[in-house]
PLY file of the C-alpha trace (Angstrom):
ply
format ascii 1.0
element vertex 288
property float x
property float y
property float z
element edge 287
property int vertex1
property int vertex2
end_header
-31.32 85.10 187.05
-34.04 82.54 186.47
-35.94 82.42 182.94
-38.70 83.94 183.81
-36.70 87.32 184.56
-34.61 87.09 181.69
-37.80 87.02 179.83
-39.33 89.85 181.33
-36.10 91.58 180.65
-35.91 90.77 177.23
-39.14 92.12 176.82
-38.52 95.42 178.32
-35.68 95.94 176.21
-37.51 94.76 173.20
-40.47 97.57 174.22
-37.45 100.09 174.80
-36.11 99.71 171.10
-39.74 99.62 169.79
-40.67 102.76 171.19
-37.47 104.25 169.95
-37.96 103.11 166.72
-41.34 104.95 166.34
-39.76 108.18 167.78
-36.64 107.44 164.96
-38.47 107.59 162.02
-41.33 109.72 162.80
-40.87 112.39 165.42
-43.59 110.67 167.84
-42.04 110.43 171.28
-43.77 107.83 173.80
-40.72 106.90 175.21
-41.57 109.02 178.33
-45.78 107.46 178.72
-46.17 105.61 181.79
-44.74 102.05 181.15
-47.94 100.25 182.05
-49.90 102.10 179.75
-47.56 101.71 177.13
-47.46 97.65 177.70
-50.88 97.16 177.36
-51.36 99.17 174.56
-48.34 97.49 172.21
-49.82 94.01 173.86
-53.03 94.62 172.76
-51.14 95.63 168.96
-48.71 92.51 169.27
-52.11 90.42 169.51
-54.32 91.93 167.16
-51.66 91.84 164.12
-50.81 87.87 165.71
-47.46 88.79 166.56
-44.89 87.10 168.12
-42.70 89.11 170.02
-42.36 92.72 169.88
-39.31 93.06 167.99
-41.38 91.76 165.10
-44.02 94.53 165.98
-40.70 96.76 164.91
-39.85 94.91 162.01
-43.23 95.41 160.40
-44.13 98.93 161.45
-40.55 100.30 160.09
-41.48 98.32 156.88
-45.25 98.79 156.45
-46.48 102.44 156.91
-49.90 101.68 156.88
-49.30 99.17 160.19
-46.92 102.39 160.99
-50.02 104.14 161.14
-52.58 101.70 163.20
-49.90 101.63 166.33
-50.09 105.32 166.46
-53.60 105.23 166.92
-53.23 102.43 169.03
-50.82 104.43 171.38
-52.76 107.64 171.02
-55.19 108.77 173.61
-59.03 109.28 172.35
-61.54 108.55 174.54
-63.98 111.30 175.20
-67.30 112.32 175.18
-69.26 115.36 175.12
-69.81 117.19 178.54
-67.80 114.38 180.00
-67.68 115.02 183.80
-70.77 117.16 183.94
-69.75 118.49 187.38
-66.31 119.77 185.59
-68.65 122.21 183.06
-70.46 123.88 186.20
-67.34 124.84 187.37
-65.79 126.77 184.31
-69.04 128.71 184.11
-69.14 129.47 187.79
-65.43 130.07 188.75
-63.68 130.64 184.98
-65.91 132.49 182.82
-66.54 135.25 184.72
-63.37 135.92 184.91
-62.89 135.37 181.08
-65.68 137.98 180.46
-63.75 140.58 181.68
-61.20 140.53 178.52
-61.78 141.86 175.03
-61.03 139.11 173.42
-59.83 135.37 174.78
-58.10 132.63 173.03
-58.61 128.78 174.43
-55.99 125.62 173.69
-57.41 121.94 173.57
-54.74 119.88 174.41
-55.08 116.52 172.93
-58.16 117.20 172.12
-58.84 114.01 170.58
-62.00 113.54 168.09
-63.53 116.69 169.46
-66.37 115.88 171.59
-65.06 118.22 175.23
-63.78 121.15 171.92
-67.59 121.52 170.72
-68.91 120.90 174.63
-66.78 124.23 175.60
-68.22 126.20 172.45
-71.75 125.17 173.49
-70.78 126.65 176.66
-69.25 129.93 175.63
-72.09 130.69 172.92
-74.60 130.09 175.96
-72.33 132.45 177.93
-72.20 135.21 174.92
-68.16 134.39 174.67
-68.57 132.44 170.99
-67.95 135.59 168.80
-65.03 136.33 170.66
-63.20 133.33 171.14
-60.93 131.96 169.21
-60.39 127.96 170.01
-57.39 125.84 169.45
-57.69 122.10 169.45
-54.53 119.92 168.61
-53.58 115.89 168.96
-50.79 113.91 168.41
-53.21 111.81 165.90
-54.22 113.15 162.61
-57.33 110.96 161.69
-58.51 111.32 164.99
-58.01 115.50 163.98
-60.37 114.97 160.84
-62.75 113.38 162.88
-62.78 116.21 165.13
-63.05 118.70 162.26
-65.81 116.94 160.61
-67.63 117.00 164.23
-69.97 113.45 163.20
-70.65 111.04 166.24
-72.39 108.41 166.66
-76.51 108.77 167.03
-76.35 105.85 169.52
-73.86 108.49 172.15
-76.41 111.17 171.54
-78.66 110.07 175.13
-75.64 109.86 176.91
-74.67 113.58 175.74
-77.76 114.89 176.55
-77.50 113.87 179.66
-74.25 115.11 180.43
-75.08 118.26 178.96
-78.22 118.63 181.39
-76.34 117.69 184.25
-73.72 120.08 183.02
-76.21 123.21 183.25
-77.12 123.60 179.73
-79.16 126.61 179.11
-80.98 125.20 175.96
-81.80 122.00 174.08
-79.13 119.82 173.64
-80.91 119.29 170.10
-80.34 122.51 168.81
-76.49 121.89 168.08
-76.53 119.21 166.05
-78.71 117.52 162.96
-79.46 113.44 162.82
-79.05 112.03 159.93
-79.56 108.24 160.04
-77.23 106.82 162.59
-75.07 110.02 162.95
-74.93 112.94 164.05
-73.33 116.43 162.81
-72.25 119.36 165.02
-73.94 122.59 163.97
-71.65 124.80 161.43
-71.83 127.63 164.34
-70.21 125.58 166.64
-67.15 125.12 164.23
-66.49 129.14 163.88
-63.56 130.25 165.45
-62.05 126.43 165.85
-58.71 125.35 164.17
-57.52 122.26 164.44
-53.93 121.04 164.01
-51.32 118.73 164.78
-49.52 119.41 167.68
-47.17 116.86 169.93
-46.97 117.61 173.53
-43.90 116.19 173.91
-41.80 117.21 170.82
-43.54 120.63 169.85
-43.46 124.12 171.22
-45.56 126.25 173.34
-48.96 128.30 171.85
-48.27 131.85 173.15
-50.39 133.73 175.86
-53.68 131.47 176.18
-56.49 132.32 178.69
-57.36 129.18 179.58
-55.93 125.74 178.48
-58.22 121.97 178.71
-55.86 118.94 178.83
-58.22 116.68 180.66
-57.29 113.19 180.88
-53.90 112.78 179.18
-51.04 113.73 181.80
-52.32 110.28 183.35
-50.66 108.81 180.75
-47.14 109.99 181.11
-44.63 109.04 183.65
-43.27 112.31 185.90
-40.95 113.49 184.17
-42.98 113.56 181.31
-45.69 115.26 183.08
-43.44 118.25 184.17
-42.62 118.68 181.14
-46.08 119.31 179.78
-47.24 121.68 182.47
-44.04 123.64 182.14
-44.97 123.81 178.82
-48.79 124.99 179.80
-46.98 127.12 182.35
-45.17 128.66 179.59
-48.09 129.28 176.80
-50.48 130.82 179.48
-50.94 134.58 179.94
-50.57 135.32 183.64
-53.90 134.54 185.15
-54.57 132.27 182.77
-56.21 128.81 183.30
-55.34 125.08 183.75
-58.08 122.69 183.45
-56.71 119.36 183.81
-58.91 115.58 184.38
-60.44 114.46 187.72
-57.63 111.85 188.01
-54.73 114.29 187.50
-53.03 116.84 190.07
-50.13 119.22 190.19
-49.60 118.68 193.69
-46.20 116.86 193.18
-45.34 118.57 190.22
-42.61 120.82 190.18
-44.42 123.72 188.90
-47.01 123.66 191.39
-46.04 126.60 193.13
-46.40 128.51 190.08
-50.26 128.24 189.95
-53.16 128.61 192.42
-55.68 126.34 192.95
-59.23 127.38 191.70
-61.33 123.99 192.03
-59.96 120.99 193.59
-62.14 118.78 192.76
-62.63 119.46 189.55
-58.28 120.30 188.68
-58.88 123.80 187.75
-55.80 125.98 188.54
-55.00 129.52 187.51
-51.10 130.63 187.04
-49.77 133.22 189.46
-48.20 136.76 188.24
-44.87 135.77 187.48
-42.78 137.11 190.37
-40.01 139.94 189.22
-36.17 139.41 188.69
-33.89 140.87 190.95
-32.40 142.98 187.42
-36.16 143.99 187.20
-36.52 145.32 190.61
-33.07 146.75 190.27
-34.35 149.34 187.15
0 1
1 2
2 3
3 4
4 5
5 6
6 7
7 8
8 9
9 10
10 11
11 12
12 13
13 14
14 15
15 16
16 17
17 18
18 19
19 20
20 21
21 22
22 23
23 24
24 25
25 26
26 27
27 28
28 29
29 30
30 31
31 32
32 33
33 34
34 35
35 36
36 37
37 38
38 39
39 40
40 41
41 42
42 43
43 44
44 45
45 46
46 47
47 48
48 49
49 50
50 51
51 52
52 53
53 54
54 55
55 56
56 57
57 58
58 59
59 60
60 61
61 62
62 63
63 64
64 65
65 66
66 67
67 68
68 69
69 70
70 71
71 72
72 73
73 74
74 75
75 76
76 77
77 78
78 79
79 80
80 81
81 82
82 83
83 84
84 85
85 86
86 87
87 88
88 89
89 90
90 91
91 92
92 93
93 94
94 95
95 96
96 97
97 98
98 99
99 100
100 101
101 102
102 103
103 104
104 105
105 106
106 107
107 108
108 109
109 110
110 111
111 112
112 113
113 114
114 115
115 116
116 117
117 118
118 119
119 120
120 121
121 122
122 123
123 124
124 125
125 126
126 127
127 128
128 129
129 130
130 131
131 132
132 133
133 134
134 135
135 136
136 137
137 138
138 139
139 140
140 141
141 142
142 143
143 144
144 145
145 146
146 147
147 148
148 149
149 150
150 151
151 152
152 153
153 154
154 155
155 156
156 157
157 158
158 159
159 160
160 161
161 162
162 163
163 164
164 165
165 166
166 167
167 168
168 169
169 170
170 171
171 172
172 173
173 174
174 175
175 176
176 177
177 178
178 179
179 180
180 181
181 182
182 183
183 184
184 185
185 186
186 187
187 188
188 189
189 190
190 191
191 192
192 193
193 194
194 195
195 196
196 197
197 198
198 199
199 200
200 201
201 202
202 203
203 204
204 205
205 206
206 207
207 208
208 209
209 210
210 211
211 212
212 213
213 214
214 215
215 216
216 217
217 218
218 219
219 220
220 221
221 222
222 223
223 224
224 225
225 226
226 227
227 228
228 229
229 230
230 231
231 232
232 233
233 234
234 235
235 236
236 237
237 238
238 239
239 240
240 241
241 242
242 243
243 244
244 245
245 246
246 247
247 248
248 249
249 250
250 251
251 252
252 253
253 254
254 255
255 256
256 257
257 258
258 259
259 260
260 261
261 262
262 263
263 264
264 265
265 266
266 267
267 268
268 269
269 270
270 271
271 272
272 273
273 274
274 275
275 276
276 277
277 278
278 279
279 280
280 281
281 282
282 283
283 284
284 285
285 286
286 287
C-alpha cells in the first residue's frame, strides 16, 4: 500500500473514532451523514482551531466543552432563509392547504428547522390562509443555540430584500413589512407569528417519532445523510404522519429509491411534496 493510501486510511479511521466520540459522550449521532459532508465540515474545524490531525480534534473536544460545543454547530445544518424556494410556497397553498382546511384542527412538524426563517415563512402563510388560530407548529433541531435563535425570531436587516422578494415570488397576499419591526440592523418577527410555535430539541437520528402530524417540512437535510440514514428518517416521518398526511422535503431530495416510497404518493414533483397512503389492512384485520 503506498503512503499516500495509508494516509488516507489513517485519516478515515481517525474521522471514524472522532465521530464516535461525539456520539459517546453526548448522544449526537453523525456517524450515519454522508462522508463527504462530514469531511469537509471537521476539515474546515481541524483548520479553524489550527489543528493537526483529527485525533487531536478528539482530544480537545472530549476535554474542552465549550470547543465540544463549536463542532456541533459546525456539523449541524442551518442554512435557510425565509420563503426559500419561492416556487415550493405556491405549491403548499395550491395542492396542501386545501386539503388541510378541511380538518378541525391541524398540527405541523419542522424538522430541523434550523434558526427559523422557512417555521415563520409557513405561519405567514397559514395566517394569510385563515389556518393560524388553528394550527399548532412544531419546530425542532439537533442544535440548541441555533433553537434560541429561532425562538427569538431576529435576522439580519441586510436579508430583509432578499425575503421580500421571496415572499412576493412566493404569492404573498400582503406586505412583507407587516410581520416584522426594524430596529437598527435587525429585524424581529411579529409576536403573532410566534403563537402556536414550540420549539425544542429533537435529534432525527436518536429520538422518537411526534405522533399523527398533518403535514411535516424537512427541506434540505436528508441530503446530508448517507441511505441508510435517510430511510431511517422517512420511516420515521412515515411513522409520525396521520394517514394522508404530508411530506415536504428540499428540491434536491427524493424518495424515489427509498424504501418507503411505496408508502406515499406523489403530490408535486418538482417541488418533493408527497402525501402518505391509507395504511393497507392486516390479513388478522381483514380476518375480524
Amino acid at each position: 500500500m503506498t503512503t499516500d493510501l495509508v494516509r488516507m486510511e489513517n485519516e478515515r479511521l481517525e474521522m471514524r473514532l472522532l465521530l464516535e466520540a461525539i456520539y459517546q459522550k453526548s448522544g449526537y449521532d453523525f456517524r450515519g451523514y454522508a462522508s463527504a459532508h462530514i469531511k469537509r465540515r471537521l476539515e474546515h474545524v481541524r483548520n479553524r482551531a489550527g489543528l493537526a490531525t483529527f485525533c487531536e480534534v478528539t482530544h480537545r473536544l472530549i476535554w474542552d466543552a465549550e470547543f465540544f460545543d463549536s463542532v456541533l454547530s459546525a456539523l449541524s445544518i442551518n442554512v435557510t432563509e425565509m420563503f426559500r424556494d419561492p416556487g415550493f410556497y405556491r405549491a403548499v397553498r395550491e395542492q396542501v392547504l386545501p386539503v388541510l382546511k378541511t380538518y378541525p384542527f391541524i398540527k405541523v412538524w419542522h424538522a430541523g428547522c434550523a434558526a427559523g426563517q422557512e417555521v415563520y415563512s409557513m405561519a405567514i402563510v397559514l395566517a394569510e390562509e385563515g389556518m393560524k388560530d388553528r394550527a399548532q407548529i412544531y419546530a425542532t433541531d439537533i442544535n440548541p443555540p441555533v433553537l434560541e435563535i429561532a425562538r427569538r425570531g431576529i435576522y439580519p436587516l441586510d436579508a430583509v430584500r432578499h425575503y421580500t422578494a421571496n415572499y412576493q415570488k412566493a404569492g404573498g397576499a400582503s406586505s412583507f413589512s407587516e410581520y416584522y419591526t426594524a430596529d437598527y440592523d435587525s429585524v424581529a418577527v411579529k409576536t403573532a407569528l410566534k403563537q402556536n410555535v414550540l420549539f425544542s430539541p429533537h435529534n432525527l437520528v436518536t429520538d422518537g417519532i411526534f405522533g399523527e402530524m398533518h403535514v411535516i417540512f424537512c427541506r434540505n437535510v436528508l441530503i446530508y445523510f448517507g441511505d441508510d440514514l435517510q430511510n431511517k428518517v422517512i420511516k420515521l416521518f412515515l411513522d409520525s404522519l396521520c394517514n394522508g398526511g404530508f411530506l415536504c422535503l428540499g428540491t434536491k431530495e427524493s424518495l424515489r429509491f427509498s424504501e418507503h416510497a411505496d408508502a406515499f404518493e406523489v403530490v408535486d414533483a418538482r417541488e418533493k411534496i408527497y402525501r402518505k397512503r391509507p395504511a393497507l389492512p392486516t390479513p388478522e384485520a381483514e380476518a375480524e
